[in-house]
FIDOGU-396708 format. One record per atom (N, C-alpha, C): x, y, z; residue in three letters. Coordinates in steps of 0.02 Angstrom, whole numbers, always signed. Layout:
<recs>
x/y/z/residuo
X/Y/Z/ALA
...
</recs>
This chain:
<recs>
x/y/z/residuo
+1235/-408/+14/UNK
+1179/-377/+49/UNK
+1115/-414/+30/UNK
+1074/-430/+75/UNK
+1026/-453/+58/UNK
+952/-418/+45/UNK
+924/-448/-25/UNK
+890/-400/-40/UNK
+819/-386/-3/UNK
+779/-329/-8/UNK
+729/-313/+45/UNK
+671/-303/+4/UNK
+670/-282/-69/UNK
+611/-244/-104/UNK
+602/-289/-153/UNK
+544/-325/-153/UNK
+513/-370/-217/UNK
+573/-407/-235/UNK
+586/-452/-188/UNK
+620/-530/-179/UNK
+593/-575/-228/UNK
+640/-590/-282/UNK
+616/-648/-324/UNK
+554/-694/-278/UNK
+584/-722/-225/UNK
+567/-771/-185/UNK
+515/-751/-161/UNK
+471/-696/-181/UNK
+401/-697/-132/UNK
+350/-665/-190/UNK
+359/-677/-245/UNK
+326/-660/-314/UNK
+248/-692/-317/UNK
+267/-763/-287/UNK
+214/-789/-312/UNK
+158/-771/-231/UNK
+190/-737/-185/UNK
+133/-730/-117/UNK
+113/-658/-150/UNK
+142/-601/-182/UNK
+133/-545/-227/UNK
+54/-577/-286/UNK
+76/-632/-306/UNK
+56/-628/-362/UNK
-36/-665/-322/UNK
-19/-717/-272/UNK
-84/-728/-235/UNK
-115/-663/-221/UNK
-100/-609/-177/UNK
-135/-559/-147/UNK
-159/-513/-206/UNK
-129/-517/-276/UNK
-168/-465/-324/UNK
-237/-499/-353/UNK
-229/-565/-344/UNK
-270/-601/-396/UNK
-327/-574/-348/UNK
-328/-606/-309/UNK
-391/-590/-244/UNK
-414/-540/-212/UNK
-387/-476/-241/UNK
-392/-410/-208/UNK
-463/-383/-199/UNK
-490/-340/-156/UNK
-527/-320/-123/UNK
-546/-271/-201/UNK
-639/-245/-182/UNK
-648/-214/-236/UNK
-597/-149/-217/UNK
-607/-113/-152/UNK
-569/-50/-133/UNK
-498/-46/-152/UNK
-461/-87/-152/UNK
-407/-88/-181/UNK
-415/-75/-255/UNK
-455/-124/-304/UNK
-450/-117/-370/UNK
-477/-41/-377/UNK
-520/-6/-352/UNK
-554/+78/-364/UNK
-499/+110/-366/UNK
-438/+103/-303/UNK
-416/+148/-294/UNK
-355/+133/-353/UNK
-337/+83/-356/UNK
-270/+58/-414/UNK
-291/+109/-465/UNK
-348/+86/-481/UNK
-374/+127/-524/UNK
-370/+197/-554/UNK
-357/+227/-518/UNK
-348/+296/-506/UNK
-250/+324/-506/UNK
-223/+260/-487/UNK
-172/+282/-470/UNK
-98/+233/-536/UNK
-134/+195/-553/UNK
-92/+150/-609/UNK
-72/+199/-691/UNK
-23/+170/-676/UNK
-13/+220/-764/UNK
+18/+325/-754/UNK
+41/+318/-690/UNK
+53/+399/-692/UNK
+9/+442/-686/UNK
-71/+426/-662/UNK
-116/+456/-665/UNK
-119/+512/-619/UNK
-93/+499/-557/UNK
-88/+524/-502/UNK
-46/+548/-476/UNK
-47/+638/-501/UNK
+57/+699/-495/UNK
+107/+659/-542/UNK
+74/+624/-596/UNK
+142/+581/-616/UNK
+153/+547/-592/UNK
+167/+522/-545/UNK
+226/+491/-508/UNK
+179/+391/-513/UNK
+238/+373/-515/UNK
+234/+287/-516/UNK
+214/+252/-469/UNK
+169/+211/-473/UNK
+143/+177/-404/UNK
+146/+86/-422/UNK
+177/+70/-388/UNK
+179/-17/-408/UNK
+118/-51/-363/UNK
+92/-104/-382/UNK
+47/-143/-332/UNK
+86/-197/-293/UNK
+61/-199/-264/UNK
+67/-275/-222/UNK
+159/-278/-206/UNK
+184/-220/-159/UNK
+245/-195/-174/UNK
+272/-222/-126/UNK
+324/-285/-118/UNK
+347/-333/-53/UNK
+411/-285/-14/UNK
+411/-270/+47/UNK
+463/-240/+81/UNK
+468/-305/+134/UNK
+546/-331/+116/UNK
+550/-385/+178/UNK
+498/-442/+171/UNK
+460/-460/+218/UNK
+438/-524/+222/UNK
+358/-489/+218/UNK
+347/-439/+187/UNK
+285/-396/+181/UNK
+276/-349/+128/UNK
+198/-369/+130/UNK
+180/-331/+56/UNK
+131/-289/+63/UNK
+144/-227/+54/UNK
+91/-168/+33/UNK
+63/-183/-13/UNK
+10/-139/-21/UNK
-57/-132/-57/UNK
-29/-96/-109/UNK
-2/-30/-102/UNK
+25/+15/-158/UNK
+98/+56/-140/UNK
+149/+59/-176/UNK
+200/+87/-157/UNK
+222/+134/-228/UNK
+240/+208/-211/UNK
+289/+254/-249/UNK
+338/+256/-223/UNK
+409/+219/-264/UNK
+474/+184/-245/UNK
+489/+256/-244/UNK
+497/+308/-290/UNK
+522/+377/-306/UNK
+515/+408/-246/UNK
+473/+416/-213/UNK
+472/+449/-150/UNK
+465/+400/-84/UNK
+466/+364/-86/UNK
+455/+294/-52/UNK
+408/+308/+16/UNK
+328/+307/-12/UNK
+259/+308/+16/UNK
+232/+245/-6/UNK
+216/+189/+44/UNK
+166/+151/+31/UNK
+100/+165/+62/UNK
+63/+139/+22/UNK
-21/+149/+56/UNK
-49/+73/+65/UNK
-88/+84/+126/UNK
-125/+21/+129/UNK
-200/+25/+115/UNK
-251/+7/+75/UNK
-320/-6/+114/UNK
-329/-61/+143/UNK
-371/-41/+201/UNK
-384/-114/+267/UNK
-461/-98/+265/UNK
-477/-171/+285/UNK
-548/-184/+241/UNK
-574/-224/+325/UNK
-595/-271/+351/UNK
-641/-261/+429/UNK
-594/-314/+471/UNK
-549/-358/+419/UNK
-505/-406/+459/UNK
-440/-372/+504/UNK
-432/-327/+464/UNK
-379/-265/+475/UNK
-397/-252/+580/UNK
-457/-232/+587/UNK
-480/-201/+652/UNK
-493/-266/+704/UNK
-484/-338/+698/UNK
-475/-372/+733/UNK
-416/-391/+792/UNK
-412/-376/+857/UNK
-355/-382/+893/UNK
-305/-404/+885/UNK
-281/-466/+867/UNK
-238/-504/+847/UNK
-209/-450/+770/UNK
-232/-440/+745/UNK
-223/-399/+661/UNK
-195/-321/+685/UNK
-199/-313/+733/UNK
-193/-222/+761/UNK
-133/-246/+762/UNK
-94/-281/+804/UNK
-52/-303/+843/UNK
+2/-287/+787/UNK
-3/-324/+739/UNK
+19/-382/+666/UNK
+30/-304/+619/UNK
+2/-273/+619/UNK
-12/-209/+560/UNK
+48/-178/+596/UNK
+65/-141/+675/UNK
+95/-116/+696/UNK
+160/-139/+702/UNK
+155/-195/+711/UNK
+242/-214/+711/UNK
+254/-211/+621/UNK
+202/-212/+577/UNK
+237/-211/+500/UNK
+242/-154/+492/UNK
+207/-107/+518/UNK
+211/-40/+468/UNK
+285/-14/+512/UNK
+284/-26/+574/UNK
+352/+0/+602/UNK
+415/-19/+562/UNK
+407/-87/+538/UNK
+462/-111/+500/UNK
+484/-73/+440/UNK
+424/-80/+406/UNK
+430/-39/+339/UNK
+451/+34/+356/UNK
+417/+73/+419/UNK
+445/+143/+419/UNK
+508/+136/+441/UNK
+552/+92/+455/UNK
+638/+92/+470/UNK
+679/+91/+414/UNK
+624/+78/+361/UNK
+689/+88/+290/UNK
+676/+167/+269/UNK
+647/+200/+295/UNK
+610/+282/+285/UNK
+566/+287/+234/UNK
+514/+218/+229/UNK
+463/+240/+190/UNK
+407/+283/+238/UNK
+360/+314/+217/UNK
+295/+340/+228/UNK
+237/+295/+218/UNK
+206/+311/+248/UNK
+151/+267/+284/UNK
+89/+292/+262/UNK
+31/+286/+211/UNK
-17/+303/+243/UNK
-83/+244/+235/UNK
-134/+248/+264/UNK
-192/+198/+299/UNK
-263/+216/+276/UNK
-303/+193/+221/UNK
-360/+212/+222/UNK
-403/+132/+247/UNK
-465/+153/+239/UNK
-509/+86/+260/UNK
-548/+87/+179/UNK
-582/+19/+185/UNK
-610/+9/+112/UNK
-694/+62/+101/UNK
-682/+80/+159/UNK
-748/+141/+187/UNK
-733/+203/+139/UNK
-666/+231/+180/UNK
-640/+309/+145/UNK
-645/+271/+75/UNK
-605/+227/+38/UNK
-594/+227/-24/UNK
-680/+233/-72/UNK
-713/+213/-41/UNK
-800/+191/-73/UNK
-833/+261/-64/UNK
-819/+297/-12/UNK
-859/+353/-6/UNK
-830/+409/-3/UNK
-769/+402/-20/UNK
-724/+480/-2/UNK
-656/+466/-38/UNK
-678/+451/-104/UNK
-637/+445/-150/UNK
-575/+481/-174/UNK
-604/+557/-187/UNK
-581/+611/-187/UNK
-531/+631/-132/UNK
-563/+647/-87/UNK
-525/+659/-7/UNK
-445/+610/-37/UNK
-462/+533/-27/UNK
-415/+506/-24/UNK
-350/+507/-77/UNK
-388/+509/-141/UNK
-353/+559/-201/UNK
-294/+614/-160/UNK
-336/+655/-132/UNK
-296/+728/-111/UNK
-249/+716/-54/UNK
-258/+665/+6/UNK
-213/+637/+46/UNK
-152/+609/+26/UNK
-169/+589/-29/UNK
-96/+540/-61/UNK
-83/+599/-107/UNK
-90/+631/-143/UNK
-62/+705/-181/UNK
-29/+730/-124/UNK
-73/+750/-75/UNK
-26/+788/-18/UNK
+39/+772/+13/UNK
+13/+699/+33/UNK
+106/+664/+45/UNK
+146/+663/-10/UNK
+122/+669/-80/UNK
+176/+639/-140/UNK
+197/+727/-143/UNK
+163/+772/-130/UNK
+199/+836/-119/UNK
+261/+857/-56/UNK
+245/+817/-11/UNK
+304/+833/+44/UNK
+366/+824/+28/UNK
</recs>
C-alpha cells in the first residue's frame, strides 16, 4: 500500500513551508502545540498525499488551514478546492481561517477548533 501521511519523500517540502511560515500560522501553533488545546495533539506542516496542511489532529483527523491574501486569488480558489476535496476523501475534517480571524479573533478561532475537536 502506498503510503499517504508524512511521506519520507516530501519532508524536506514540510520542512521548506515551516521555516517560512506566516506570522498567523506561528500565533496560532502557538496556542495549539504541546496539548494545549482539549489535549488533543496537533502536528504542523502535516503532508496528506502530495499536500500539506498547516495543522492536523491525526486522533480525530481535523486539519486546519490559515490562508493569508494569495489563498483568494483565482487560479488559488481553484487549487485549494480540488485539495481540500482530496484530503476530505480520506474522512478528514476541514476547517479554514484567514490570517485576519487568526490576528483579530483569536479566541473565536480557539473555540471553532474546540468545537470540531468536540464532535
Amino acid at each position: 500500500m502506498t503510503q499517504v501521511f508524512n511521506k519520507p519523500s516530501e519532508k524536506q517540502k514540510r520542512r521548506s513551508l515551516g521555516t517560512g511560515s506566516p506570522r498567523a500560522e506561528l500565533l496560532l501553533w502557538s496556542r495549539l502545540r504541546g496539548k494545549q488545546l482539549s489535549r488533543h495533539k496537533f502536528r504542523r506542516q502535516y503532508n496528506i498525499g502530495a499536500y500539506v496542511v498547516d495543522f492536523y489532529c491525526p486522533a480525530l483527523r481535523l486539519a486546519i488551514e490559515v490562508d493569508g491574501d494569495s489563498h483568494y486569488q483565482d487560479n488559488a480558489r481553484v487549487y485549494d478546492e480540488q485539495r481540500q476535496t482530496f484530503i476530505e476523501s480520506f474522512g478528514i475534517r476541514f476547517l479554514r481561517f484567514t490570517n485576519d480571524d487568526v490576528f483579530e479573533r483569536l479566541d473565536g478561532v480557539l473555540a471553532a477548533i474546540e468545537a470540531a475537536l468536540a464532535e
